[in-house]
C-alpha positions in Angstrom: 54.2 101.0 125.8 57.0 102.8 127.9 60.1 101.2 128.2 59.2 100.2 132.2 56.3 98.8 131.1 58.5 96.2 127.9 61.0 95.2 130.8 58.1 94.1 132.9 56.6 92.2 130.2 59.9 90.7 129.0 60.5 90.1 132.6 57.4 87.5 132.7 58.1 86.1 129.6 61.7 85.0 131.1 60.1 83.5 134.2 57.0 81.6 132.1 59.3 81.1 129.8 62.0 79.2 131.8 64.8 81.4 130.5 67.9 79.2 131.1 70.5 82.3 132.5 66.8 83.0 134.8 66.9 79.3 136.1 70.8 79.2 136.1 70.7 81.8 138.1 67.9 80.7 140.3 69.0 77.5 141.0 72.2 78.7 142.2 70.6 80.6 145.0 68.2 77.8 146.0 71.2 75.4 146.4 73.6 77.4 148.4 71.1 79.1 150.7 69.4 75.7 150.8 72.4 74.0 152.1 73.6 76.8 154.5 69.9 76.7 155.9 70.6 72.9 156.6 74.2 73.6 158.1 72.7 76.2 160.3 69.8 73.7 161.2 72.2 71.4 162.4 74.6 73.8 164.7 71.8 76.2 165.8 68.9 73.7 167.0 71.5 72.0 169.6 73.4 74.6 170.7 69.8 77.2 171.1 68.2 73.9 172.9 70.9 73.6 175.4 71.7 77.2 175.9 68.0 77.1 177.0 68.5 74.1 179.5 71.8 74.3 180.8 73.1 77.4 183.3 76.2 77.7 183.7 79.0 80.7 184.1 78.3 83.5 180.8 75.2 81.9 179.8 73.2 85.2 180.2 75.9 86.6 177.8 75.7 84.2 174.8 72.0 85.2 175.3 72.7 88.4 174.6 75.6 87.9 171.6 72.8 85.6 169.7 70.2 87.9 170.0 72.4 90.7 169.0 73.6 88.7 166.4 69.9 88.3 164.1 70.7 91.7 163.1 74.2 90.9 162.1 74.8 93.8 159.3 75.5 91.1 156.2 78.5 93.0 154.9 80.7 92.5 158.3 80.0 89.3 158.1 81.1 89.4 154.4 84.2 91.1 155.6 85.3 88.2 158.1 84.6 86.1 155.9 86.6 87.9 152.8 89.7 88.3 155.7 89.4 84.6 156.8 89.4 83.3 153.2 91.9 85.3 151.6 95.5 84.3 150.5 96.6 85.8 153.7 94.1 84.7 156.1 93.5 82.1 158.4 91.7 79.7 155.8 93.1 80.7 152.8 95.4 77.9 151.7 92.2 76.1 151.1 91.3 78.5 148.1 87.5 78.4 149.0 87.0 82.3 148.5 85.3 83.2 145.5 83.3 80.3 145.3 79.5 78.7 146.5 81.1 77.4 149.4 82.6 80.8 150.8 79.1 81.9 149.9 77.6 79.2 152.0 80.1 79.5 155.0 78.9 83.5 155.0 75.1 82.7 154.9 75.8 80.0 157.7 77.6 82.6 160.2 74.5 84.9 159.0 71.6 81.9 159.5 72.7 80.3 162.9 72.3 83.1 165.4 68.8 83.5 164.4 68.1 80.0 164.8 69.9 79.5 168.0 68.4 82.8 169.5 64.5 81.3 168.2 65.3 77.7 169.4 66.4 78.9 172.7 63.6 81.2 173.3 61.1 78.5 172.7 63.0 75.8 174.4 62.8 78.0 177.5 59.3 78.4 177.2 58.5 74.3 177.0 60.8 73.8 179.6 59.3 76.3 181.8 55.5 74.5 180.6 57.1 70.8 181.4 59.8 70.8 183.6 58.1 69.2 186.3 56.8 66.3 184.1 59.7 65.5 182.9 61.6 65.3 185.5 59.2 63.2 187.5 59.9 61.0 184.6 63.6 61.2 185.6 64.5 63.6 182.3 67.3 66.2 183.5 67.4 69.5 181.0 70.5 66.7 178.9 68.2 63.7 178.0 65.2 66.2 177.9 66.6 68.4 174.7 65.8 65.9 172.2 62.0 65.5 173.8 61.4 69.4 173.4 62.9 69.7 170.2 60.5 66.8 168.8 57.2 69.0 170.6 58.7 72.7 169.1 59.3 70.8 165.9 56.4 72.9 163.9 57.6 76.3 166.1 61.3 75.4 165.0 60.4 75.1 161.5 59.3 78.3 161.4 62.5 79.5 163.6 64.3 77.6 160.0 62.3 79.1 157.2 63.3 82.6 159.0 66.2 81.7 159.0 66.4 80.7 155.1 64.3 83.8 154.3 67.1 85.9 155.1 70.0 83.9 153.8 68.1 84.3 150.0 67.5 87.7 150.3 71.0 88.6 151.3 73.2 90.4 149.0 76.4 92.0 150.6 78.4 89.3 152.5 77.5 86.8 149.3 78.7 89.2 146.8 81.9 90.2 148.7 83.3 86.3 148.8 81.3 84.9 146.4 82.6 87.9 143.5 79.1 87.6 141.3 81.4 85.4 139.2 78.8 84.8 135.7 77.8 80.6 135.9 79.6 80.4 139.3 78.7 82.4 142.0 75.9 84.2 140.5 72.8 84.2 142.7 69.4 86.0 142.6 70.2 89.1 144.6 74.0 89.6 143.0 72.4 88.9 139.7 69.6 92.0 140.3 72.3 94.5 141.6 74.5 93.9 138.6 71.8 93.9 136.0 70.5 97.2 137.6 73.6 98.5 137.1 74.0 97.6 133.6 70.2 98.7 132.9 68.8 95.7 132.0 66.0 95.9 133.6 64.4 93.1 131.9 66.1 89.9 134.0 66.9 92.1 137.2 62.9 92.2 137.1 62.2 88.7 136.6 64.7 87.7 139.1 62.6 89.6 141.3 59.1 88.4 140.6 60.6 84.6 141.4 62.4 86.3 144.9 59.8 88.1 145.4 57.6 85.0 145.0 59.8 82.6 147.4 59.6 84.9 150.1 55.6 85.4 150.0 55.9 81.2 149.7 57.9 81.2 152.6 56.6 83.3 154.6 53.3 81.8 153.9 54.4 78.4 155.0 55.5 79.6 157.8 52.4 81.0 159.1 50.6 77.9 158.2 52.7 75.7 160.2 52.0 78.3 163.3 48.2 77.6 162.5 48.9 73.8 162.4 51.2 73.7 165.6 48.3 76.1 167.5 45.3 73.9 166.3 47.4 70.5 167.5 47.7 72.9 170.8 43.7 73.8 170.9 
């Protein structure tokens, strides 16, 4: 057996076998990406539902930042974040850099625009499909946001599991505030860059089976809430 081929057996035995530093590790990553989901959730569903409703002077430009901004390169982000957190920034008498919640503020700026840009998009769309219903009812594009929200709810959960796909899969801007501290701000992708560096292969592969597996899970949710949502639809 070549060496590639011990990691990769080791590496199961760590995920089977519940390694604690493995679950540490994992846990860590579920709970901050978790909650920065949630905090994007909460800011992007609102503000993507009544950029979709409202017109008003710029709109067609906040469009355009929020699309631009899904591909935000993670490690500008990280960068802000670093200069607004630091001793000497903005934020940083509140001493949050190097810790989970710098990682969760970076993962939030990361999260919402692809959230806000989805909601919007689909908003539009069930505006367009019942504008005329709903105002006959007497609903203006204000008291109509929480009505649409409720009917793209399965289309918007899928807009949310994006948008947590990418904020557990991201590596730079977490690892520039968070610092990869060992039991603090150690997460799943930090975790597999440092162990690769050090060569041991054996936990940078098992952290990867369990990412690898979240994101098939996810992604696999996703598509069966499409399915759901299109059979409701049918």
């Amino acid at each position: 057996m070549n060496e590639f081929s011990k990691a990769v057996a080791v590496a199961f035995q760590l995920v089977l076998g519940l390694d604690h530093q493995l679950i540490e590790i994992v846990s860590l990553s579920l709970q901050i990406s978790v909650l920065a989901v949630i905090i994007a959730a909460f800011i992007g569903l609102p503000l993507g539902a009544a950029i979709a409703l409202f017109r008003f002077p710029g709109r067609m430009a906040i469009v355009v930042f929020f699309n631009a901004f899904m591909g935000l390169p993670p490690v500008v982000v990280g960068l802000i974040t670093y200069l607004l957190l630091s001793r000497s920034g903005t934020l940083g008498t509140l001493g949050l850099l190097f810790t989970p919640t710098a990682m969760i503020i970076a993962q939030v700026i990361l999260v919402t625009p692809i959230i806000a840009a989805l909601t919007r998009q689909l908003i539009e769309d069930l505006w367009i499909e019942y504008e005329d219903q709903l105002r006959s009812l007497g609903a203006g594009p204000g008291r109509a946001i929480t009505a649409l929200l409720w009917d793209g709810r399965f289309s918007l959960t899928t807009a949310i599991l994006a948008g947590f796909g990418r904020a557990s899969a991201e590596v730079g801007a977490v690892m520039i505030v968070g610092g990869n501290i060992d039991h603090v701000t150690r997460v799943m992708t930090t975790a597999i860059a440092l162990e690769v560096s050090k060569g041991d292969l054996a936990l940078a592969l098992g952290l990867g089976i369990v990412l690898l597996t979240l994101s098939v899970s996810v992604n696999g949710a996703a598509f069966l809430i499409n399915e759901t949502a299109r059979r409701r639809q049918s």
